[in-house]
N, C-alpha and C positions, 0 to 999 in steps of 0.2 A: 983182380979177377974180372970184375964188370968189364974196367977199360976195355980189357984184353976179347973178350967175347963181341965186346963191343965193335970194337977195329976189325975183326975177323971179319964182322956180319956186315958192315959199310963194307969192307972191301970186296966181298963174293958178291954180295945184293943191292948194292949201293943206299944210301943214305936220305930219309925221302926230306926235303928243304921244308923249314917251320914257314905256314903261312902268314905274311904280314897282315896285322888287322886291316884290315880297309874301315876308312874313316866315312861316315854316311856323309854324303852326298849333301851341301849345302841348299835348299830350299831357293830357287830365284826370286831375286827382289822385281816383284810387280812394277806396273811403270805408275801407278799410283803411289806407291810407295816410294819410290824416288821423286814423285815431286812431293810429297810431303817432306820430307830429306833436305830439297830444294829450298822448298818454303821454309823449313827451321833455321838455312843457315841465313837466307834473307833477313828474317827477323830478327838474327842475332847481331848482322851487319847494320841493319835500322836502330838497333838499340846502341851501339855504339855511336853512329854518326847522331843522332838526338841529345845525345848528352853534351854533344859537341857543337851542336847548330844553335843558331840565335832563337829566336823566340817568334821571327817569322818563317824561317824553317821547319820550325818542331811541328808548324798545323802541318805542313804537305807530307810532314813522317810520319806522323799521327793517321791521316788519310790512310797512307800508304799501310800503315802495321794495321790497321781496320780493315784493311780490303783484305792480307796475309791471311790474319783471324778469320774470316768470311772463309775464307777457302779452304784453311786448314782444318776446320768443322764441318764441313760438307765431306771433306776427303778422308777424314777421319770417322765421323761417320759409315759412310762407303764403307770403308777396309776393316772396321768392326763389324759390320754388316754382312760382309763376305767371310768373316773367319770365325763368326754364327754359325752361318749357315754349312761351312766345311767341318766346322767340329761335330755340327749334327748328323750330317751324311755319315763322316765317322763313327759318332756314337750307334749310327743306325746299322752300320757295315758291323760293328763286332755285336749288335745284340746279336743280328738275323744269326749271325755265324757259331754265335757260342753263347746265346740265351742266358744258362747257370753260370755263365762264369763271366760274362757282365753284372748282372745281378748282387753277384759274388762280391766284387770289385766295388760297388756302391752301398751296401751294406754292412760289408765288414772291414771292421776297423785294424789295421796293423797289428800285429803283435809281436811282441818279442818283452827280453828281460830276463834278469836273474833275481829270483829271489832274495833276500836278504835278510835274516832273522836268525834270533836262537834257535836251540832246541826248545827248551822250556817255554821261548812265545810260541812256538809252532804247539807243541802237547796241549799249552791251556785253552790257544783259540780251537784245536780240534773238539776238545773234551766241553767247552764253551758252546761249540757249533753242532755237535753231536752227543749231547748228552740230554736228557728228555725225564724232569720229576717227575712230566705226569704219563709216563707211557703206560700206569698200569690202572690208569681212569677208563672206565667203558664207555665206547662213543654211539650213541644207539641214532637210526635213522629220523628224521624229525618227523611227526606225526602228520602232517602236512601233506607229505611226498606221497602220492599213491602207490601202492606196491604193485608190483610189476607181475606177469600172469604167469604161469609156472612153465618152464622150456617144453620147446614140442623136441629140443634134438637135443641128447643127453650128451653128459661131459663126456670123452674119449678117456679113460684110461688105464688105456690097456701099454703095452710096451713101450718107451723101455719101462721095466716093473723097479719097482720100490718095496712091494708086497715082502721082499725077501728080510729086509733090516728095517724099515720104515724109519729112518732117521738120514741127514744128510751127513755124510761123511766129514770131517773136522778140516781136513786139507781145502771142503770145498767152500768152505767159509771163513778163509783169510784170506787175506788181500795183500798185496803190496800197493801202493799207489804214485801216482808222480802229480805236479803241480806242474799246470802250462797256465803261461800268462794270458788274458783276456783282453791287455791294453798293450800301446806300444812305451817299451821302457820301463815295465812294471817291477815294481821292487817292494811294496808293501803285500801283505799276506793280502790282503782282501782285492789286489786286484789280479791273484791267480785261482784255477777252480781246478778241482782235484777228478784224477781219470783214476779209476780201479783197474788192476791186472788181477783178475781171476784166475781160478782154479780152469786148463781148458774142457777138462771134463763134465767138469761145473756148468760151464757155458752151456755146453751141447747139449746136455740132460735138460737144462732150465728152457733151451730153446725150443726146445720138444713140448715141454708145457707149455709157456708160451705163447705157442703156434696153435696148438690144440683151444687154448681158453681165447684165443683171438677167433679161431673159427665156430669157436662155441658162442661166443657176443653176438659174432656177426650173423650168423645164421637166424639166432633166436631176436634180432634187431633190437637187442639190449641198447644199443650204444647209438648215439646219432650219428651217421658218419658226415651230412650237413653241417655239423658244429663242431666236432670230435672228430679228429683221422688220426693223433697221432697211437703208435703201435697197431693199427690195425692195416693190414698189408693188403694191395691192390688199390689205395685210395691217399694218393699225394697231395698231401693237404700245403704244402708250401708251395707246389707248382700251381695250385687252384687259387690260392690267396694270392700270388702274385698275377697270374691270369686278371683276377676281380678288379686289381690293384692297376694294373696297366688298362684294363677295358677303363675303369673310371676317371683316369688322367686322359686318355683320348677323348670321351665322353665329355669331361669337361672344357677341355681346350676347343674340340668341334663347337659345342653351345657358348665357349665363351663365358663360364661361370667360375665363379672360386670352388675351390675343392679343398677340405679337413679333412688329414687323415691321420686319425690317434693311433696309436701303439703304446696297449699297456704290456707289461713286465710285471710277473710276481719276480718280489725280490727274494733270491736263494728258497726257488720252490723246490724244487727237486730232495734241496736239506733240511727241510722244513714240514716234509707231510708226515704226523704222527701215524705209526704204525697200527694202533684199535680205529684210524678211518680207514687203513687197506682193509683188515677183517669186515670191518661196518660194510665196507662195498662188496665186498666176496660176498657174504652171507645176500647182501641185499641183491646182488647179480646171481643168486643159486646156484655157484659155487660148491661142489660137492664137499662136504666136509674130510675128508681124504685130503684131498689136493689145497685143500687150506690148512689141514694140518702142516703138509709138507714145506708149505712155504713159509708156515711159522715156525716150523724149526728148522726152517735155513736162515732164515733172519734174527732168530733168537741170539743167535752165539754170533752174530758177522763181525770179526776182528781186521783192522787195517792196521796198516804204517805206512808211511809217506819216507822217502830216500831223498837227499839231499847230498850233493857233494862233498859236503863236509862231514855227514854225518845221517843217523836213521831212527826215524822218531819209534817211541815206544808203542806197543801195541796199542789200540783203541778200538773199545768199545760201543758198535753201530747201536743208538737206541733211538734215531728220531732221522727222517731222512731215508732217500734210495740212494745209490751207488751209480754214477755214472759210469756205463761198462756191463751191467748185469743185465742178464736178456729175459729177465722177467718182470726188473722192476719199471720199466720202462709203463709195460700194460700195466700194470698195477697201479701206477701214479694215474694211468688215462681213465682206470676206472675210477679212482677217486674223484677226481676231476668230473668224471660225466654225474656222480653224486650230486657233486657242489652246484653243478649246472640245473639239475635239478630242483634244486632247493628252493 
């Protein structure tokens, strides 16, 4: 039936020709570049005729492959010199033109891969990596930290209303989850890191808070946004570090000095912040107790699974760690964090 539809519609409308790839355009060889070309095959013809000449010969070839050498380091030279300075212009042609997506390209590393594990290693490293003996120890502020003045602009929260069930709904606190690899070729459990698929109702209620307790920081200037940007909106903290980060590579190269630039990494922070230091910072951020209720019992019960081809791990139980994917845990890690910064 195809064929047939097929031949009818070449024959009324005709048939449009596949285009042939075009092969890119071969780069011309410089006239430096052919005499270095020149010069290699001299040198090759010197080394044969040496091996063959008497022993008053070998100085006038020996001369002659020193003068070759001479030339082929100067021209070599040169032609490194030039394909410097064009890969620079290059490199400078796609920052100007796509800034994030050069950036992109030198900081992030390939990815790809398929997992490979049981079910059973997969359950015990989650239950491992998320399970928390001491989540039910009270983390109290350290005495040290001066406490902060009481808000001039109070929490928002008014609609959407909660007042009516004051609990979060069961659906909005399971998860499915998927595992993308962080490296290229990745095949061991630890070098993928797990994304949440939420509830999308879930989402949008949580964004609403969220949004609300972000403009509740910023206003009452709980939060530094000098030191601290992430989850707080209108304030790109990666386009400003890389700003600092490229002024200070210009800076250096202009003066001609060396330049260290560290980059720490907490390891697995995100899975790793006990949940009585989000309370400790709500309470210590005046955080209405409402709204810390609610988000401790959306976190009290958070259930996941992770899907695999082969197969779909068993429920597990969030008791230490945020969920990459939840639009509240994000602020909530930043307030911890502004804690720690504190301390």
């Amino acid at each position: 039936m195809g064929n047939i539809i097929y031949q009818y519609g070449a024959k009324r409308f005709g048939a449009l020709q596949s285009k042939v790839a075009i092969q890119a355009p071969t780069p011309p060889v410089s006239r430096r570049q052919q005499e270095i070309k020149r010069l290699v095959q001299e040198r090759r013809q010197l080394s044969k005729l040496w091996k063959k000449a008497s022993e008053v010969e070998k100085e006038g070839i020996s001369t002659l492959q020193a003068d070759i050498k001479t030339c082929m380091v100067s021209l070599r030279r040169a032609e490194n010199s030039r394909k410097r300075r064009r890969k620079k212009e290059q490199m400078r042609t796609r920052f100007y033109k796509d800034p994030f997506k050069f950036l992109k390209t030198l900081f992030t590393k390939e990815k790809s891969g398929v997992l490979k594990t049981t079910q059973n290693d997969l359950e015990e490293f989650l239950r491992a990596t998320h399970s928390d003996p001491k989540r039910h120890e009270h983390l109290a502020i350290p005495p040290d930290i001066p406490p902060i003045d009481p808000p001039e602009h109070q929490f928002e929260t008014g609609p959407p209303t909660w007042k009516e069930k004051r609990s979060i709904p069961k659906a909005w606190r399971r998860a499915g989850g998927i595992l993308i690899p962080k490296e290229k070729d990745a095949t061991n459990i630890s070098q993928f890191r797990p994304i949440a698929l939420l509830n999308v109702e879930g989402k949008i209620f949580f964004g609403v808070i969220s949004q609300r307790m972000a403009e509740y920081l910023h206003r009452n200037e709980y939060v530094d946004t000098s030191v601290q940007k992430a989850g707080i909106s209108g304030f790109s903290g990666c386009l400003e570090h890389v700003t600092m980060i490229w002024r200070q590579i210009q800076m250096a190269k202009l003066e001609k000095r060396d330049l260290h630039a560290i980059f720490l990494d907490l390891a697995n922070a995100f899975d790793s912040v006990p949940y009585e230091l989000l309370w400790t910072a709500f309470k210590f951020f005046n955080i209405p107790d409402t709204i810390i209720t609610l988000v401790k019992d959306y976190f009290q019960d958070l259930q996941f699974c992770f899907s695999m081809p082969e197969f779909t791990s068993s429920w597990q139980h969030l008791e230490v760690g945020i969920m990459a994917g939840c639009t509240v845990s994000h602020l909530a890690f930043t307030m911890a964090m502004e804690v720690i910064i504190r301390a």
